[in-house]
Backbone bond lengths (Angstrom), bond angles and torsions (degrees), N, CA, C in turn:
res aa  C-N    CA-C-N  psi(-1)  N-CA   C-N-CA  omega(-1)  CA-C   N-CA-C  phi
1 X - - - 1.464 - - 1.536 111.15 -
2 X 1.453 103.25 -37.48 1.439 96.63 -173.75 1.547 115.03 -81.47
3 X 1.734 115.60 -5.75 1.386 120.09 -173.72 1.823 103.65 -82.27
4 X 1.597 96.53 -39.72 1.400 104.68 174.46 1.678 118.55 -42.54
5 X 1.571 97.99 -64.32 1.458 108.50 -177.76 1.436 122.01 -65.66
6 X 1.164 112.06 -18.85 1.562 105.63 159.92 1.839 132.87 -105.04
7 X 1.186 94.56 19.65 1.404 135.00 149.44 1.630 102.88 -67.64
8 X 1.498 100.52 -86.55 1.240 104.35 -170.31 1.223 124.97 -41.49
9 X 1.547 120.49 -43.90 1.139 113.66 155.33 1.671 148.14 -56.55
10 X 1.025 86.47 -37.52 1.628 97.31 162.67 1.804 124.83 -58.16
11 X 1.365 92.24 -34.90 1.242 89.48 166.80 1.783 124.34 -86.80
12 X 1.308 110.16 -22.48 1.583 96.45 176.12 1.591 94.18 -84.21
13 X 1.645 138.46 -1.76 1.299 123.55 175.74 1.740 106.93 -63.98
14 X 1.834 100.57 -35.01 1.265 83.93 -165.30 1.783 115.32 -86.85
15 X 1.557 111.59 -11.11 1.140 117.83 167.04 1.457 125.64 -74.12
16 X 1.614 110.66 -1.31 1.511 120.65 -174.31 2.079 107.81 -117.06
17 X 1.267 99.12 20.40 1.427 99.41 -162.70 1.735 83.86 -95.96
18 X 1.628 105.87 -60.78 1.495 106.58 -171.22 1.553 110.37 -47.40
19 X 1.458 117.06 -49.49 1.184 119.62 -171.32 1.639 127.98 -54.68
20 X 1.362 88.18 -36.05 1.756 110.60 177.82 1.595 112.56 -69.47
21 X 1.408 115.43 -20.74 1.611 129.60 -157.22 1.752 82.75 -95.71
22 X 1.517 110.02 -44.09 1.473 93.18 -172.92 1.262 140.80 -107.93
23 X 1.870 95.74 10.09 1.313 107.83 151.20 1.632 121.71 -88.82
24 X 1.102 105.94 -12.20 1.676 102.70 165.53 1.373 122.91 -91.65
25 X 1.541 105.59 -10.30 1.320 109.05 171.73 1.965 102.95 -75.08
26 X 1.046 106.66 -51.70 1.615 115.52 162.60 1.377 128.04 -4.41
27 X 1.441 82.64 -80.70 1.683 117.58 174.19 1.046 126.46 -46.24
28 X 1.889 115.00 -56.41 1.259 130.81 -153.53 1.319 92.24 -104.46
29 X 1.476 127.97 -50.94 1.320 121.24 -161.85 1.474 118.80 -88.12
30 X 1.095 96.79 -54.77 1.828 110.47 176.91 1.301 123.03 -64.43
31 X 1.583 110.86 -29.56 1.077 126.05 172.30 1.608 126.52 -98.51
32 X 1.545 100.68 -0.92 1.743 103.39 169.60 1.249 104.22 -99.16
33 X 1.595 128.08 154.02 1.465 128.70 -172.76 1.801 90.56 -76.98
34 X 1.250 101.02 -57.18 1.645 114.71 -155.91 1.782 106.31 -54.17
35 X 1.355 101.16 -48.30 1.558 107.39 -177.77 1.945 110.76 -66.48
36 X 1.456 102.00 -27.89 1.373 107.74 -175.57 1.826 107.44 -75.09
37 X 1.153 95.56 -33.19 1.681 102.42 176.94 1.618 121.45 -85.21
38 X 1.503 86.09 -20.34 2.045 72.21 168.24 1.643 104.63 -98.28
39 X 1.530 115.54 -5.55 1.854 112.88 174.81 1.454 92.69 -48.13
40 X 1.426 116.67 -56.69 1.701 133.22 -126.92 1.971 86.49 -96.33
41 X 1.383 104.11 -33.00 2.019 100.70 -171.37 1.734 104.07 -33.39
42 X 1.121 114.97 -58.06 1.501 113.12 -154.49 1.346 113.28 -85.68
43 X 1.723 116.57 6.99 1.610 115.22 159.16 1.230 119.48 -69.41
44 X 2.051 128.92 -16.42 0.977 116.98 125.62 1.232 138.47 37.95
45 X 1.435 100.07 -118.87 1.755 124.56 159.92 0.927 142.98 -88.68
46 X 1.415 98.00 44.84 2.047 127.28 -177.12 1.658 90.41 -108.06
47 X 0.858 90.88 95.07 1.971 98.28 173.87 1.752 91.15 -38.29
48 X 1.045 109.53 -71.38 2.050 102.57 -160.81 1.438 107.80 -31.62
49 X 1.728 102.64 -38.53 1.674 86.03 -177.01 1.660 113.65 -87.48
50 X 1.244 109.45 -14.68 1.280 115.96 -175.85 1.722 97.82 -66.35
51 X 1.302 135.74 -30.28 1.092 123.00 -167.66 1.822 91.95 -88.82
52 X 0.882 137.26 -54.15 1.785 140.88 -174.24 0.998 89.18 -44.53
53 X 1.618 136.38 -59.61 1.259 120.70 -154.48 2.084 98.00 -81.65
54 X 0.823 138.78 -2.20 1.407 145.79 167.29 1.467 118.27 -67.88
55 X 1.791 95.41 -71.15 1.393 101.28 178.62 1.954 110.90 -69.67
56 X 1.331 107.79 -34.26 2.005 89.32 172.45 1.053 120.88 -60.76
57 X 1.739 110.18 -36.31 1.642 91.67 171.17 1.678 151.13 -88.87
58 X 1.739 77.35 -5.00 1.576 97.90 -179.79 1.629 97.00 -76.97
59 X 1.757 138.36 -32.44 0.907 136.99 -178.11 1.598 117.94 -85.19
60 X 1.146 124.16 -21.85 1.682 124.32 125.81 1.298 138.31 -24.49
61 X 1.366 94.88 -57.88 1.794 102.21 -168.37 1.309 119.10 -96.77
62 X 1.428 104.73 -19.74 1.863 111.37 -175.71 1.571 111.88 -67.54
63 X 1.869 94.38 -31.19 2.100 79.93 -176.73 1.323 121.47 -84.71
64 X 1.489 112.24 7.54 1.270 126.41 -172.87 1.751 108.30 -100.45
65 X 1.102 98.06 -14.19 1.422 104.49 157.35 1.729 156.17 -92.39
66 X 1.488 133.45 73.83 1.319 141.62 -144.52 1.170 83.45 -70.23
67 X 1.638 127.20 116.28 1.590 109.17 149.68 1.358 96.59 -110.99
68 X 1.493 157.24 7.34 1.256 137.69 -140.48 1.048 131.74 64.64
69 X 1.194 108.39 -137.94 1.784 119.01 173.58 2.107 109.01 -88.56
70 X 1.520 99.61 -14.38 1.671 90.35 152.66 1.228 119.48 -91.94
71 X 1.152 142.31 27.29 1.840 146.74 112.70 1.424 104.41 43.87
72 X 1.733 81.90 -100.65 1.837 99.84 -170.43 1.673 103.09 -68.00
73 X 1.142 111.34 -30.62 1.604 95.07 -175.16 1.372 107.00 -49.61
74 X 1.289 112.45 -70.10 1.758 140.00 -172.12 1.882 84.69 -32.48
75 X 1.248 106.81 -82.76 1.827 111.31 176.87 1.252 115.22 -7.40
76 X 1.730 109.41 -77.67 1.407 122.95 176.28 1.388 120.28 -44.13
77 X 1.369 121.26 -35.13 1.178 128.38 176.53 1.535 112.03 -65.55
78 X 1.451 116.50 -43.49 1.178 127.98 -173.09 1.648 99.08 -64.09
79 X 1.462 110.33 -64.80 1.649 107.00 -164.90 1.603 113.83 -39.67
80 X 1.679 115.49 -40.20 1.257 121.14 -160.79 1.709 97.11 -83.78
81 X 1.651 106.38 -42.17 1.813 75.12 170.17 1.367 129.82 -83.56
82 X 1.516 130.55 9.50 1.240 127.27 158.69 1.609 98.30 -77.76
83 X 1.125 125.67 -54.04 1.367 116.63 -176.84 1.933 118.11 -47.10
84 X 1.092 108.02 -30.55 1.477 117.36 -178.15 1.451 106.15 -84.46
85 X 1.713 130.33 -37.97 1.055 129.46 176.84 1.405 115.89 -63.19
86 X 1.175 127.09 -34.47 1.572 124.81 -161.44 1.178 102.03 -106.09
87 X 1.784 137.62 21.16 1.299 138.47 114.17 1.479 142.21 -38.32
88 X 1.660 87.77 -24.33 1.735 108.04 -155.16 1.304 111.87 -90.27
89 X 1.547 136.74 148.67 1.497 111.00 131.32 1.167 170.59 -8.59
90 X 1.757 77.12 -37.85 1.689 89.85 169.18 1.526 109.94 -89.09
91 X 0.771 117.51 6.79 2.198 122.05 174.43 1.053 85.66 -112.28
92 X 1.095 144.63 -34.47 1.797 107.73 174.87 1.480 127.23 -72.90
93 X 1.394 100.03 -36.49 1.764 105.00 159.91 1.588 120.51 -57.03
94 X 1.416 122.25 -48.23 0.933 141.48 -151.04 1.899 89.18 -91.99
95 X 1.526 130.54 -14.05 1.078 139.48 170.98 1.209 97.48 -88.19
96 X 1.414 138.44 -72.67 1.459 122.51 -169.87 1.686 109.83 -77.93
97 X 0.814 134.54 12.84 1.444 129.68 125.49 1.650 137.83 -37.77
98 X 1.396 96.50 -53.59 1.586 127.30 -160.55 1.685 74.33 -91.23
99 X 1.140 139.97 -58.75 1.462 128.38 -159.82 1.624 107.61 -72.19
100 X 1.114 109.21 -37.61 1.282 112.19 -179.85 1.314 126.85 -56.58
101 X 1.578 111.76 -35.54 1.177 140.33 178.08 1.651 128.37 -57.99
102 X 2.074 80.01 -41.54 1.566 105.01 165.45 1.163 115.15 -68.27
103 X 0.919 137.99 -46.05 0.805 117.88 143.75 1.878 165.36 98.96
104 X 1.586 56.50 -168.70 1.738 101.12 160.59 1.918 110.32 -57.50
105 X 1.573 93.10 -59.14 1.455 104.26 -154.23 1.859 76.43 -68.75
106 X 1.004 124.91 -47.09 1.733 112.28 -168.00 1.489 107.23 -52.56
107 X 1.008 132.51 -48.60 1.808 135.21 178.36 1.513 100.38 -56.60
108 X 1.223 106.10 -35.24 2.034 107.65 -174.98 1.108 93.84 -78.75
109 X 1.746 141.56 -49.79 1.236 106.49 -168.95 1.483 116.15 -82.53
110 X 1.228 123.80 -23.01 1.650 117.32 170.41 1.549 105.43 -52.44
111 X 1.419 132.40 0.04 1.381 101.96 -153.88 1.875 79.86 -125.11
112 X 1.600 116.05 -46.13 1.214 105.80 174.69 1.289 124.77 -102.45
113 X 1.930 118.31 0.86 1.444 101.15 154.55 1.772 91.93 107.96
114 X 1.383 117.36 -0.54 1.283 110.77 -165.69 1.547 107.75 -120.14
115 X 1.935 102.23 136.72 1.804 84.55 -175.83 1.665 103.00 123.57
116 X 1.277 153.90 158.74 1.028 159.67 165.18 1.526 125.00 -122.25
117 X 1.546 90.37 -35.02 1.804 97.33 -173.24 1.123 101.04 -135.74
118 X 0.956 129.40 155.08 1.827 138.92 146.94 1.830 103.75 -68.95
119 X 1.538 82.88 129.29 1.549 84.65 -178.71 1.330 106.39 -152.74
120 X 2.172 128.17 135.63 1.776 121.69 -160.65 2.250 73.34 -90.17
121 X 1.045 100.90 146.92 1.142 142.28 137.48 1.982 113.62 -63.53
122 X 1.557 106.55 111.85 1.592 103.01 -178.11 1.122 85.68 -126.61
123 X 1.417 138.80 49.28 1.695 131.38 149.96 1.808 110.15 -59.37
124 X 1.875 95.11 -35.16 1.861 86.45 -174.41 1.687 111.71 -60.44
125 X 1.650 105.60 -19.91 1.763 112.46 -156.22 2.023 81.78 -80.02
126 X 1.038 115.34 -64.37 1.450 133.78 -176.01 1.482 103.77 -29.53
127 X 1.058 93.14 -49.15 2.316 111.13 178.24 1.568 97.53 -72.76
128 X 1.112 122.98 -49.81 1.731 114.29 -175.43 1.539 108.77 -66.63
129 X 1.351 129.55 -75.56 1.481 142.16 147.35 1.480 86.54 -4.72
130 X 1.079 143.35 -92.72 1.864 123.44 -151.81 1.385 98.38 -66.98
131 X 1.414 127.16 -18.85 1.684 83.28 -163.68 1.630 108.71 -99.20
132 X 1.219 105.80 12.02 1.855 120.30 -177.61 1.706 90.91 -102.31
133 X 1.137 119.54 -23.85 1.936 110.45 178.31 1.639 100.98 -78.59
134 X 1.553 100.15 -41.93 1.932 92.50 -161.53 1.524 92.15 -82.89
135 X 1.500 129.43 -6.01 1.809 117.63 177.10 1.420 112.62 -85.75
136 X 1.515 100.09 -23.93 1.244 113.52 164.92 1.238 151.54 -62.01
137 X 1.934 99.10 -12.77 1.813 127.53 -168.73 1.420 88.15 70.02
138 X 1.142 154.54 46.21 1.444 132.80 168.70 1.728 99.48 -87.57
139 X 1.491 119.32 130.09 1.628 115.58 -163.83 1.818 69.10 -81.63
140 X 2.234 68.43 158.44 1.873 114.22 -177.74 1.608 104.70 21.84
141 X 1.650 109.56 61.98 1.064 110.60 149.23 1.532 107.77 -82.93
142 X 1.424 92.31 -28.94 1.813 80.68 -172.59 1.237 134.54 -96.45
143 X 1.682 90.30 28.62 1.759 112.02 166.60 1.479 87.53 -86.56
144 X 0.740 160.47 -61.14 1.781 158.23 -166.31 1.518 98.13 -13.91
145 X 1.520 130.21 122.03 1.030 117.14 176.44 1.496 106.50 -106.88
146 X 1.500 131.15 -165.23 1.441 121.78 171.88 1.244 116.82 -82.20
147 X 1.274 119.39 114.39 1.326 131.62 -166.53 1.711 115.80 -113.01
148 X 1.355 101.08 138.76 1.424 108.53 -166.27 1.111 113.72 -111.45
149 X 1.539 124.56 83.01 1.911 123.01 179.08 1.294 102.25 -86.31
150 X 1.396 107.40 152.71 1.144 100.87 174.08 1.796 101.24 -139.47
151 X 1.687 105.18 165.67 1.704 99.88 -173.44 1.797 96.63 -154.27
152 X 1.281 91.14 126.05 0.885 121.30 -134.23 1.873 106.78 -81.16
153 X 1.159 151.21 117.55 1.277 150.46 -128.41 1.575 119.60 -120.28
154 X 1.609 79.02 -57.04 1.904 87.61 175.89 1.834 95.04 178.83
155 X 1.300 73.61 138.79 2.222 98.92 -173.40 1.450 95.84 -133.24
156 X 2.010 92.27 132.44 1.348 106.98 -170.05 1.509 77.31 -126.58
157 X 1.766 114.54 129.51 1.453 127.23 150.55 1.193 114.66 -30.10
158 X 2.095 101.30 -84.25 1.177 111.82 -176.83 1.803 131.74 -68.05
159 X 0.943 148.76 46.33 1.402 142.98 -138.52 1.373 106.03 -50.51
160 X 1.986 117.43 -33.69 1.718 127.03 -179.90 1.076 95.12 -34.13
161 X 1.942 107.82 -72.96 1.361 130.76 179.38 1.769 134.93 -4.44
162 X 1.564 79.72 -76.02 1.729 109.91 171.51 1.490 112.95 -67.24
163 X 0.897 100.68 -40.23 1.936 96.43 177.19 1.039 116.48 -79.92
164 X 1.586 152.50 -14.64 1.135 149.74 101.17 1.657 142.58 -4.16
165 X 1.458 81.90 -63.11 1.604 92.70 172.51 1.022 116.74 -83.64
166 X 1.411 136.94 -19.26 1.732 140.40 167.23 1.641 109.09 -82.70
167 X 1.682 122.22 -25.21 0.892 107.73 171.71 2.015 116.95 -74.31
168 X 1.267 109.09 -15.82 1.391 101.18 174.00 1.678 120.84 -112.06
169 X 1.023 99.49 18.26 1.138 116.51 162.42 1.495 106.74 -84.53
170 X 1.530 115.32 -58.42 1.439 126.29 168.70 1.586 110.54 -27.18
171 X 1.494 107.15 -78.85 1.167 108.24 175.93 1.575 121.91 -49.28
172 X 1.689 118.29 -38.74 1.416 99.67 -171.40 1.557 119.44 -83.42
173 X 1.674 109.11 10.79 1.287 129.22 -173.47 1.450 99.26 -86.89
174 X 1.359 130.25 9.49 1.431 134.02 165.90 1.413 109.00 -96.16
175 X 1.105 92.23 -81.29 2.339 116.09 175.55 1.443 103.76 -68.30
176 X 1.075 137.59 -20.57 1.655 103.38 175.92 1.124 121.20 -77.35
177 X 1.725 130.10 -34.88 1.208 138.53 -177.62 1.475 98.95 -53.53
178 X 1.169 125.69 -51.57 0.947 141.38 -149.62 1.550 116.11 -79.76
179 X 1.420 98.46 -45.46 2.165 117.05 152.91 1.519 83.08 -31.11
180 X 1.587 97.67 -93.35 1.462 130.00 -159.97 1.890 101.21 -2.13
181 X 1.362 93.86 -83.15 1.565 111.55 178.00 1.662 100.49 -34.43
182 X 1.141 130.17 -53.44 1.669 126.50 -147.25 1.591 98.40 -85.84
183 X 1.307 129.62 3.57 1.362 132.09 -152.87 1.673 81.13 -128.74
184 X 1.512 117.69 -55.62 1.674 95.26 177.87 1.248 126.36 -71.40
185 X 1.220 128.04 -12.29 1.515 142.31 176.32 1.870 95.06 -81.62
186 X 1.099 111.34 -51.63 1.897 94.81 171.01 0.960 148.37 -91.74
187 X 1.642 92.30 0.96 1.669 103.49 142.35 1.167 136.63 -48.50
188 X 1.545 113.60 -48.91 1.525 149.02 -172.44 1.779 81.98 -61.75
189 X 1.755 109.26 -91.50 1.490 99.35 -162.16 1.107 125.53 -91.23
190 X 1.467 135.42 55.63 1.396 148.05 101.45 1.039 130.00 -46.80
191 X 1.274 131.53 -50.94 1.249 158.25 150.28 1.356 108.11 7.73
192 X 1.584 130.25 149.63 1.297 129.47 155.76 1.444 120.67 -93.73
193 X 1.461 94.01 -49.63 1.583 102.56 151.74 1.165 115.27 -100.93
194 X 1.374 119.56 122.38 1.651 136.54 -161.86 1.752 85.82 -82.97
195 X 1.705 128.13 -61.97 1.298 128.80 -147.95 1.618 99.52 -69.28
196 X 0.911 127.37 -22.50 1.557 156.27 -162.21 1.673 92.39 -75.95
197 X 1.544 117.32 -83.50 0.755 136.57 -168.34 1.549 115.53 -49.88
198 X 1.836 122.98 -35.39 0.576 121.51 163.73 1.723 136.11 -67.09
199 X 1.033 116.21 -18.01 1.123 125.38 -166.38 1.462 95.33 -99.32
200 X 2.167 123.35 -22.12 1.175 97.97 164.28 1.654 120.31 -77.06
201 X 1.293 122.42 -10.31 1.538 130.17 -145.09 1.823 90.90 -101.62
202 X 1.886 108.63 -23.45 1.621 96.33 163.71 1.163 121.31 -87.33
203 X 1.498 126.86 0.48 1.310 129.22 178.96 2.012 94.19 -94.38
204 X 1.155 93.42 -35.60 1.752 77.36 176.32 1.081 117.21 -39.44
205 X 1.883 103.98 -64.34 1.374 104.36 -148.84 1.525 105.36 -87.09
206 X 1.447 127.25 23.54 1.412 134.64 166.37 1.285 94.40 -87.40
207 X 1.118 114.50 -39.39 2.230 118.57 -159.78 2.218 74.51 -67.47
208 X 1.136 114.67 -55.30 1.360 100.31 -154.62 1.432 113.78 -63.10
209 X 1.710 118.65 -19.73 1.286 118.30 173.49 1.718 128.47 -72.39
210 X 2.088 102.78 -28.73 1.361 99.72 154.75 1.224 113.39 -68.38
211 X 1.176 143.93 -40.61 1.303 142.68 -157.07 1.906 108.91 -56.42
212 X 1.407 71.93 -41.02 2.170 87.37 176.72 1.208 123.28 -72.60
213 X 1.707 108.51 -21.79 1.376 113.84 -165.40 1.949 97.92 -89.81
214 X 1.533 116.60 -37.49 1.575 126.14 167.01 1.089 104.98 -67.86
215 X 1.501 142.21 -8.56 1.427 124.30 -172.78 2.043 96.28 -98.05
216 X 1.081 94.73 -45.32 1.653 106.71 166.40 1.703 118.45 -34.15
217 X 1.442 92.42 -59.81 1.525 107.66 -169.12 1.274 95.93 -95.95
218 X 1.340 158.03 -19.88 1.056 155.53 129.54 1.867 113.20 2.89
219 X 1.882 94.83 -90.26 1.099 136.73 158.75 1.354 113.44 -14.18
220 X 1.862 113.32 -63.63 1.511 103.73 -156.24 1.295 91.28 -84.37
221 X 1.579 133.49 -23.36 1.701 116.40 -171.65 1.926 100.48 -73.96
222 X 1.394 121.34 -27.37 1.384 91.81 175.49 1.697 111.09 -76.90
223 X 1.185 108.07 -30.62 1.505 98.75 -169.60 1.547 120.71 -86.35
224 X 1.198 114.50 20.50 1.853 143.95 -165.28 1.897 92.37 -110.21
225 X 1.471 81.95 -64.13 1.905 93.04 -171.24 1.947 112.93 -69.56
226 X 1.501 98.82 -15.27 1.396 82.07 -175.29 1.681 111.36 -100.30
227 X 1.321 102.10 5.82 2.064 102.68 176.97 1.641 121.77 -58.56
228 X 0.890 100.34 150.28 1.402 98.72 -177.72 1.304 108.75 -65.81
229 X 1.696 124.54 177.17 1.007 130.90 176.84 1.290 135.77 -64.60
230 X 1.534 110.26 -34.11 1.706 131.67 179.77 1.693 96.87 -77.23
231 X 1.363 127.02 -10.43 1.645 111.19 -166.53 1.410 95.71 -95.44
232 X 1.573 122.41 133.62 1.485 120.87 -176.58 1.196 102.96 -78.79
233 X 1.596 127.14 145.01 1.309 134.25 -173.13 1.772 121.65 -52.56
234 X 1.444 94.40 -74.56 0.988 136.35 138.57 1.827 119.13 25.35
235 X 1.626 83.10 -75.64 1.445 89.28 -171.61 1.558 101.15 -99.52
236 X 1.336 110.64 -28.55 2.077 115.24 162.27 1.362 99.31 -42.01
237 X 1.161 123.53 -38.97 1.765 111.26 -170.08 1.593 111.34 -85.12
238 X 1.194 109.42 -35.03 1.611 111.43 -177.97 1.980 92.74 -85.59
239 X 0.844 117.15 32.84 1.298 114.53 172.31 1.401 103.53 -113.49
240 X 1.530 106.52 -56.03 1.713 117.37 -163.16 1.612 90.33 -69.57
241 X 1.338 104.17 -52.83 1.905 91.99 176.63 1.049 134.97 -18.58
242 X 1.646 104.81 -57.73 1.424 124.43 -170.97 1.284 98.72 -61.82
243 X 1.217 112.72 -82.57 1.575 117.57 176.39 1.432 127.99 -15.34
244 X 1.576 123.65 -51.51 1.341 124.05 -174.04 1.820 93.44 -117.20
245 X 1.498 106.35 46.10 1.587 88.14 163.68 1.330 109.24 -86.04
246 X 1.628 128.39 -22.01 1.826 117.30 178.39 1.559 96.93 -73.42
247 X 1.616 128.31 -20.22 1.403 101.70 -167.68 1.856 100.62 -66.97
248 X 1.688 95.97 -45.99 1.623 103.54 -175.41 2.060 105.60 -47.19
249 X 0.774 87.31 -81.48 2.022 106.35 177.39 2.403 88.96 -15.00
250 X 1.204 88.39 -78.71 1.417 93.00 -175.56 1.574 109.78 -55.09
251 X 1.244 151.79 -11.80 1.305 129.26 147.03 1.154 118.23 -58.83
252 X 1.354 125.52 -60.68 1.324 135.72 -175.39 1.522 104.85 -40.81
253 X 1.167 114.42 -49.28 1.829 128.70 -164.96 1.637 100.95 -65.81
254 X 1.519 97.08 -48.36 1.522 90.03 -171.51 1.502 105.23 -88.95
255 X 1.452 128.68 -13.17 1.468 115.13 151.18 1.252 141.12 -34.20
256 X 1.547 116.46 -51.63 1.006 156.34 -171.24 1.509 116.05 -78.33
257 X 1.431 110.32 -34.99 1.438 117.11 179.73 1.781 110.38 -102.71
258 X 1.636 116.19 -5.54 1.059 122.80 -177.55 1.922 98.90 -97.70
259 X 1.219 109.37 -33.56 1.398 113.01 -179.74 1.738 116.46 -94.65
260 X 1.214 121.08 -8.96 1.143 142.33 156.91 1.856 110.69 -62.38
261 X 1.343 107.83 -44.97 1.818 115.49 -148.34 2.035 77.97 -93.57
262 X 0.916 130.41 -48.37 1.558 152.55 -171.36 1.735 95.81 -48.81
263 X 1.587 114.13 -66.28 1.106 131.02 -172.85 1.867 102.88 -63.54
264 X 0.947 94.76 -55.49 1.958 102.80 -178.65 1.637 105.94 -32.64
265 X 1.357 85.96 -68.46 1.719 117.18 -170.67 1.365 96.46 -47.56
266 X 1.614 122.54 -66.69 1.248 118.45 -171.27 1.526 124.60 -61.53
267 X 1.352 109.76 -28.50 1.762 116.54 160.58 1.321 111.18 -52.44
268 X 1.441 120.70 -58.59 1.461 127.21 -156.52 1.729 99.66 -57.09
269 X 1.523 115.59 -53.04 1.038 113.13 179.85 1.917 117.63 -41.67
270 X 0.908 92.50 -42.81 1.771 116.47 -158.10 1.606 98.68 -61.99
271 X 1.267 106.18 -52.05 1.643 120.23 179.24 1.280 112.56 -61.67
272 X 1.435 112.67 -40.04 1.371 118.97 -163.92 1.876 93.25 -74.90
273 X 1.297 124.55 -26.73 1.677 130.46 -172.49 1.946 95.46 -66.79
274 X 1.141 101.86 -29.22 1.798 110.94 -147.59 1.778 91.53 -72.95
275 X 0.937 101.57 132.43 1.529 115.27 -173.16 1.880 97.15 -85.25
């Protein structure tokens, strides 16, 4: 009975490892401004996005511009100083700004229901870009008015849905980790064989770190394959990356420490046989 029940446990440890990883990922990550803005800092200097964020705003700002028959010049001018700007410093500030912002409005709409997508706002990039064209003499830069591109992050159908399910995620991003832990520790001393037990309860919680690492990669091929046509691949993928790099990081970790604790256990026994 007692081999059974710490069976049983072992197995909802390893079915409670993924779950626990991604309600604290929830909580902590998605739901902290600061942690959410340094996920997103280094899309930055991901050329794919560096070009989306180029071509939306150059296709923003160009029809707002009459030059005549200097048109394409004015254009050309434009592409190369968005292309030169989002090298700089000042687009990375002016990026975790715009992310930060996102936010914002994402916590507002889970909370009042308003909004469809998460989306950065590049009016600050649009505001930098003119004032390096008009310092520049670049003619009717300073027709450029304030322009609002936007690129586009993550769209939830249901928002009821999502605000629900992130709100208990929130919460179980406290107590589940914390289950988690109290369920592999009473596996162990229930146990008849404690050394036994342990070495099954580190193979659990390894089974639960692949389990996280296929639910990950799972995940990004449906939500990769189902974008619309106008969203560049490209930078959709260095997006979801960013986002679930602690979920990825934390399989591996808890792989490693579940097949590590498994291996220990199973030595100790072995030595302890050795005459």
């Amino acid at each position: 009975m007692r081999t059974f029940l710490s069976a049983v446990l072992v197995a909802l440890v390893a079915l409670l490892v993924p779950a626990s990883a991604v309600a604290y990922w929830a909580d902590r990550e998605l739901g902290d401004a600061d942690r959410y803005t340094a996920a997103m800092a280094p899309l930055a200097r991901n050329p794919a996005v560096q070009e989306v964020v180029v071509t939306r705003a150059a296709r923003a700002i160009s029809p707002q511009i009459d030059a005549g028959p200097f048109q394409s010049g004015v254009e050309a001018l434009l592409g190369e100083a968005l292309r030169s700007f989002v090298g700089t410093p000042a687009f990375q500030t002016a990026w975790d700004a715009a992310n930060r912002a996102a936010h914002a409005a994402f916590l507002q709409a889970l909370t009042t229901g308003d909004g469809d997508a998460v989306t950065i706002d590049l009016a600050p990039v649009v505001a930098e870009v003119k004032g390096e064209l008009v310092a520049g003499g670049v003619p009717f830069a300073d027709r450029i008015p304030e322009t609002h591109v936007t690129v586009e992050v993550m769209e939830y159908e249901n928002l009821g849905a999502l605000r629900k399910g992130f709100r208990m995620l929130q919460i179980a991003g406290i107590w589940l980790p914390l289950l988690t832990l109290a369920l592999a520790v009473a596996a162990v001393a229930v146990a008849a064989h404690r050394r036994r037990a342990l070495v099954a309860t580190g193979l659990g919680v390894a089974l639960g770190g692949v389990l996280l690492g296929a639910a990950v990669a799972v995940c990004r091929r449906l939500t990769l394959d189902d974008l619309p046509a106008d969203i560049d691949r490209a930078a959709a993928e260095a997006v979801y990356d960013a986002l679930t790099a602690f979920l990825r990081t934390t399989a591996w970790v808890v792989l490693v420490v579940g097949l590590g604790t498994a291996l220990a256990a199973w030595l100790t026994g072995r030595l302890r046989r050795t005459p």
